[in-house]
N, C-alpha and C positions, 0 to 999 in steps of 0.2 A: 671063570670069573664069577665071583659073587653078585647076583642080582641085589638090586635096592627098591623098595618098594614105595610110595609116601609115606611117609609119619602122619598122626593128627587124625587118620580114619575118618571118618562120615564130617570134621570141620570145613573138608574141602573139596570142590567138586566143580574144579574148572571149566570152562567149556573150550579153554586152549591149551596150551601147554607155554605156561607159564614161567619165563626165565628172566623173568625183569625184577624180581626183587630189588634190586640194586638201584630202583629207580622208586618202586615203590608196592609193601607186602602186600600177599591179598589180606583180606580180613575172614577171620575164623568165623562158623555159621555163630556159635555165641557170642560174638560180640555182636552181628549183623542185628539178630534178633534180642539182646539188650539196648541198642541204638534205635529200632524201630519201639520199642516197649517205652523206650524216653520220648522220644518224640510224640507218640500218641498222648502219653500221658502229659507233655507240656500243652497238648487241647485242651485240657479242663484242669489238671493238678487235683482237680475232686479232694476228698478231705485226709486222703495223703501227704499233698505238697510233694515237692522238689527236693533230693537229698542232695544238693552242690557243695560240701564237701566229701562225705564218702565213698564215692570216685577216685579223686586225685587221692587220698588218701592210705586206700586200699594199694592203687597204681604205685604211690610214691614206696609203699615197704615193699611191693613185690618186685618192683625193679632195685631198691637196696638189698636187695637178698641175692638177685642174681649177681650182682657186683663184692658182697660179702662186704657192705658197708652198712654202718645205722642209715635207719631210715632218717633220722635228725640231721645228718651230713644232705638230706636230700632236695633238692625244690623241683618246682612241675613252673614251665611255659610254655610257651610256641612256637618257636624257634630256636634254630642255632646262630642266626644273625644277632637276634638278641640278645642271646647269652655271650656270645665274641663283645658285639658293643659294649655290654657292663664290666667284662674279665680288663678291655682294653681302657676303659674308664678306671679302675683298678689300680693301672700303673702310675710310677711317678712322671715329670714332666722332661723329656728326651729320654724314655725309655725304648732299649732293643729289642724288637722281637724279631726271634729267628723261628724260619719255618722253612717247612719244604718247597722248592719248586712244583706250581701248582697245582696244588692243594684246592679242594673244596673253597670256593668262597666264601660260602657261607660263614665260612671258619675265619679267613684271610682276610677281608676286603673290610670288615668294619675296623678290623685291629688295626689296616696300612690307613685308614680313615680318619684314626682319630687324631684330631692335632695333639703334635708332643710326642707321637709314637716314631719311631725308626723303626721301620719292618725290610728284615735282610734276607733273600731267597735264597737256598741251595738244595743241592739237589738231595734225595731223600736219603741216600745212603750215606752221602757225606754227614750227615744232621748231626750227628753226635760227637766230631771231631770239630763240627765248627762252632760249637758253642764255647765261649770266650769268657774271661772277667766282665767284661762291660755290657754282654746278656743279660737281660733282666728275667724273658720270657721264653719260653721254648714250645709253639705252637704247631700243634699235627695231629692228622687222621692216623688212628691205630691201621688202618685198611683204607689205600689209597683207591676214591673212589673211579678214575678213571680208569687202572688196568688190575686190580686187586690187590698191588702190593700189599705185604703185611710190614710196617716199621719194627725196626728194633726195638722196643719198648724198653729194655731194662738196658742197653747200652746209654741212650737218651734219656733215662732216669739217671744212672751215672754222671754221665757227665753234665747234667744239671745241677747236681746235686753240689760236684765237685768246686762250681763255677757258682755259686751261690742263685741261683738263678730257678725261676718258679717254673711250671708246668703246666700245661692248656692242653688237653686231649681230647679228640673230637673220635667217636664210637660208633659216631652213625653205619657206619660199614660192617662196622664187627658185633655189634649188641645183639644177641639171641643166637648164633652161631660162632661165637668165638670166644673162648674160655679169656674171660680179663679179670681184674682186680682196678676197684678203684682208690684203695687207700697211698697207694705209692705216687700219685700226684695232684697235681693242687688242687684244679681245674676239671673237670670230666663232662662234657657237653653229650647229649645222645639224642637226637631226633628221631621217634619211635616210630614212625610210620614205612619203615622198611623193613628191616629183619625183624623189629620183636611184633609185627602187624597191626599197630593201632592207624588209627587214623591220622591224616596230617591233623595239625594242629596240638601235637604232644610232642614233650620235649622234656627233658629231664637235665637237673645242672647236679653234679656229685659233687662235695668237696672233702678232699683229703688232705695231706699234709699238716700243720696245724690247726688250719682253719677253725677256730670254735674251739678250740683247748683250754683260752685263757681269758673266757668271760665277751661282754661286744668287742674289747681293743682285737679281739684275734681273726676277728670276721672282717672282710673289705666293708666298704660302706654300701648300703643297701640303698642306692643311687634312685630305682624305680619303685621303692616303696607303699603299694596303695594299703587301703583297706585289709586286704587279705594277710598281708603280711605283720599285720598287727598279732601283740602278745595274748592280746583278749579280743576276738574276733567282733565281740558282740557290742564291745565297747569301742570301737575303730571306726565308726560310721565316720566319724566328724572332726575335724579337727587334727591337730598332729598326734601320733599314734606312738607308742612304745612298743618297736621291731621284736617279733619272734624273737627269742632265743637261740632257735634251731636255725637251721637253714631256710625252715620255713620265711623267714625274712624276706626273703630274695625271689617269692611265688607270684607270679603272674595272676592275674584273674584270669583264671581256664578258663577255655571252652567246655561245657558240661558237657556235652554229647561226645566230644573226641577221648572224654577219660571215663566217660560210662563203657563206651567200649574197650579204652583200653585196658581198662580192669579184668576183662575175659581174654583179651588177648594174652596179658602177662600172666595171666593162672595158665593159660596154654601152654607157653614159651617153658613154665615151672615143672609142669607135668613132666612133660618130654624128657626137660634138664637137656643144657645146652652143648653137654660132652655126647651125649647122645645125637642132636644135632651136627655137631661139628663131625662125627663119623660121616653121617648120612653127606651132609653136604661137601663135603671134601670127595667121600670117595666118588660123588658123581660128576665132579670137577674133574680130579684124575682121570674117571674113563674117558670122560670129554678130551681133555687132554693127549690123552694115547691116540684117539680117533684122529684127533688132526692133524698129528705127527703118520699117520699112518700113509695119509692123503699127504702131506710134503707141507702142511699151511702148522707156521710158528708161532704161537702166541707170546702174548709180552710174558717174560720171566712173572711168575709170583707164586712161587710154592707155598703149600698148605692153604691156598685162598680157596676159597667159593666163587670167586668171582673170576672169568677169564675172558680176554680181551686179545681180539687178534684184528688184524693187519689185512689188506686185500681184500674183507668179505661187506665193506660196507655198501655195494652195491645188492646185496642179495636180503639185507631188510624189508622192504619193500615184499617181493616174493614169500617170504619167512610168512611176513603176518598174512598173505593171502592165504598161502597152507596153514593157518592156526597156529600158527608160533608165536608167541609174543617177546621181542625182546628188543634190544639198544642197540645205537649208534652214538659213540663218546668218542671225541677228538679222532675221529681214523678210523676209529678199531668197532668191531660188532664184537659189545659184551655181553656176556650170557652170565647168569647168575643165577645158582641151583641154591634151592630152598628145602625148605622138609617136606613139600607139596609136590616136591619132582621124585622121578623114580628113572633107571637106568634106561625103559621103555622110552622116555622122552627123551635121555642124553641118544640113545639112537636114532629118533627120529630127526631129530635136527639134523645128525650127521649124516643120513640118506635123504633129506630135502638137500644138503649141501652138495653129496656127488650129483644130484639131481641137475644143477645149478650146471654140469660142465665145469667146473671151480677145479677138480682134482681126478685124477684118475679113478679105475674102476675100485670101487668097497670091496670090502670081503663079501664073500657068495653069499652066505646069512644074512647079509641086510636087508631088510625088508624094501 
C-alpha cells in the first residue's frame, strides 16, 4: 500500500490530528501570519493605510481560476444563506425549486423562505429524473455535506437544461479537492472557509450560463446593491450608484481581515492544484475505507468523496477527541473528512483508537 504523506510542508502543524475539514479548514501559517500583520496594522494604519480592495480582488481571480471562469463572472460575500436569499429573490413569482432531500440549509431554507417560491424535495439520486416543465430552479450541493455524496453534476445539468430550467450549485463541500467547472450553471455558491481554508466570513458567488453576455438585461437584479458594487467605487459614496458591470455588482462589503487571509489561502490551494489534492484526499478516504470494512463497520455509500460518514460510531466522538482526534457527529453518523494536512499515519490512528473502543474485532497485528 502506498503511504501518503501531508501536502502544504511547514503551512501545517497541527497539534491533533485533524479530520473535520468538513466542518471547517485549518488555516495555512501564511495566511495566519498575513491576518495578524492586518490586524496590527489596523492599530495605527501609519502612512500606509489600509489596502480594502486588494484582498478580495486578488481572492476573487484566484478562486476564478480554480473554477476556469473570468474573474468578472465573480463576486466575494459572507455567506451562502445570502447568496440562496438573492439567487431565490431572482425567481419569478410561484416559481419551483427542486432540490435534494436534505441538503445544506444554508442552501435550502432561504430558497423554501421566500414568498412565491415552491420548493420540492427529492431524494439526491432521483434529482435529475425529477426535474419537469414547471422547474424553474434546480438547487444542490456538488458533495452532500452530511455523508459525502458526490451528485451527478452533468446528468442534473441535462436535464435542466432539457426542461428550460436554471441552476443553483452549492461547492462548499467540493471547492479545493474536487476538480469542477463553473461555466455549465447559473448559480455557483462556495463558502470558503472549509476545503479552500480561508476564514469564515468568505464566500464567493460564480455566474455561468448567460449571465452577463447581453449587457445589465442579462444580469438578475443586484437586489443588495451598496457602495462597493458601484461602477466607479469612488464616486458611489452617496446617492444611487450605477452597478458594476461585472459581477462585481452583486459584492457584499467584505470583511477585510477574512480576504487578507484568504488571499494566502487560495495562492496555497493553486500551488498544490487541486487534481493533486483530490489524489491525496481520496486515497486516504479509501484506506479509511478498507479499514472499516476490515472491522465489519459500513459507511454510507459515496465513492470518490473525501468525506466518509458511518453509522454505530457516534458514541466514540467524545473518546476521539480525548486521544487528539478531532472530528464530527452529523445526523447518526461519525464523519471523518481527510484534507491535504492528513497523511495515512492519521487514517491509522483513528482506526486503532476505534478497535481501541471495543467497536470491532481484533486489527491486523501492524497496528499500532
Amino acid at each position: 500500500m502506498q503511504r501518503h504523506e501531508p501536502l502544504g510542508g511547514a503551512e501545517f502543524a497541527p497539534e491533533t490530528i485533524y479530520l473535520n475539514s468538513a466542518s471547517s479548514g485549518l488555516l495555512p501559517r501564511r495566511s495566519a501570519a498575513a491576518l495578524r500583520a492586518a490586524i496590527e496594522e489596523s492599530a495605527s494604519y501609519g502612512t500606509m493605510g489600509r489596502d480594502y480592495f486588494g484582498p478580495p480582488t486578488a481572492s476573487r481571480a484566484a478562486f476564478a481560476r480554480l473554477l476556469d471562469i473570468p474573474a468578472e463572472r465573480v463576486a466575494v460575500g459572507s455567506s451562502v444563506a445570502v447568496q440562496s436569499a438573492f439567487v431565490a429573490a431572482s425567481l419569478p413569482p410561484g416559481a419551483e425549486v427542486l432540490a435534494p432531500e436534505g441538503d445544506f440549509s444554508s442552501l435550502v431554507n432561504p430558497l423554501a423562505t421566500h414568498p412565491g417560491v415552491k420548493l420540492r424535495t427529492v431524494p439526491l439520486e432521483a434529482l435529475a429524473d425529477e426535474v419537469r416543465p414547471g422547474t424553474a430552479l434546480v438547487a444542490l450541493s456538488a458533495v452532500q455535506s452530511l455523508d459525502g455524496r458526490i451528485a451527478d453534476l452533468a446528468a442534473v445539468r441535462e436535464a435542466a437544461r432539457t426542461h428550460g430550467a436554471r441552476t443553483y450549485l452549492d461547492i462548499t463541500q467540493g471547492a479545493g479537492w474536487l476538480p469542477l467547472r463553473a461555466t455549465d450553471f447559473d448559480f455557483v455558491v462556495c463558502g470558503a472557509f472549509k476545503w479552500l481554508l480561508c476564514p469564515r466570513g468568505t464566500t464567493f458567488m460564480a455566474f455561468g450560463g448567460e449571465h452577463g453576455d447581453g449587457g445589465d438585461g442579462a444580469w438578475p437584479a443586484a437586489l443588495h446593491a451598496g457602495w462597493v458594487a458601484g461602477e466607479d467605487i469612488g464616486e458611489s459614496n452617496y446617492g444611487l450608484i450605477r452597478p458594476a458591470a461585472t459581477a462585481r455588482r452583486f459584492d457584499e462589503p467584505h470583511a477585510h481581515f477574512s480576504y487578507v487571509a484568504a488571499e494566502r489561502s487560495l495562492a496555497l490551494i493553486e500551488e498544490l492544484g487541486v487534481a493533486t489534492i483530490h489524489a491525496h484526499n481520496t486515497a486516504l478516504a479509501d484506506h479509511y475505507r478498507a479499514g472499516l470494512a476490515e472491522r465489519g463497520l459500513a459507511p454510507r455509500p459515496a465513492p470518490g468523496s473525501a468525506i466518509v460518514s458511518t453509522p454505530g460510531l457516534v458514541d466514540t466522538e467524545r473518546r476521539l477527541t480525548e486521544a487528539g482526534v478531532r472530528i464530527s457527529v452529523r445526523g447518526g453518523l461519525l464523519r471523518a473528512a481527510f484534507h491535504l494536512y492528513n497523511s495515512t499515519d492519521d487514517v491509522d490512528r483513528l482506526l486503532a483508537l476505534l478497535d481501541g473502543q471495543g467497536l470491532s474485532g481484533p486489527g491486523p497485528s501492524d497496528r499500532p
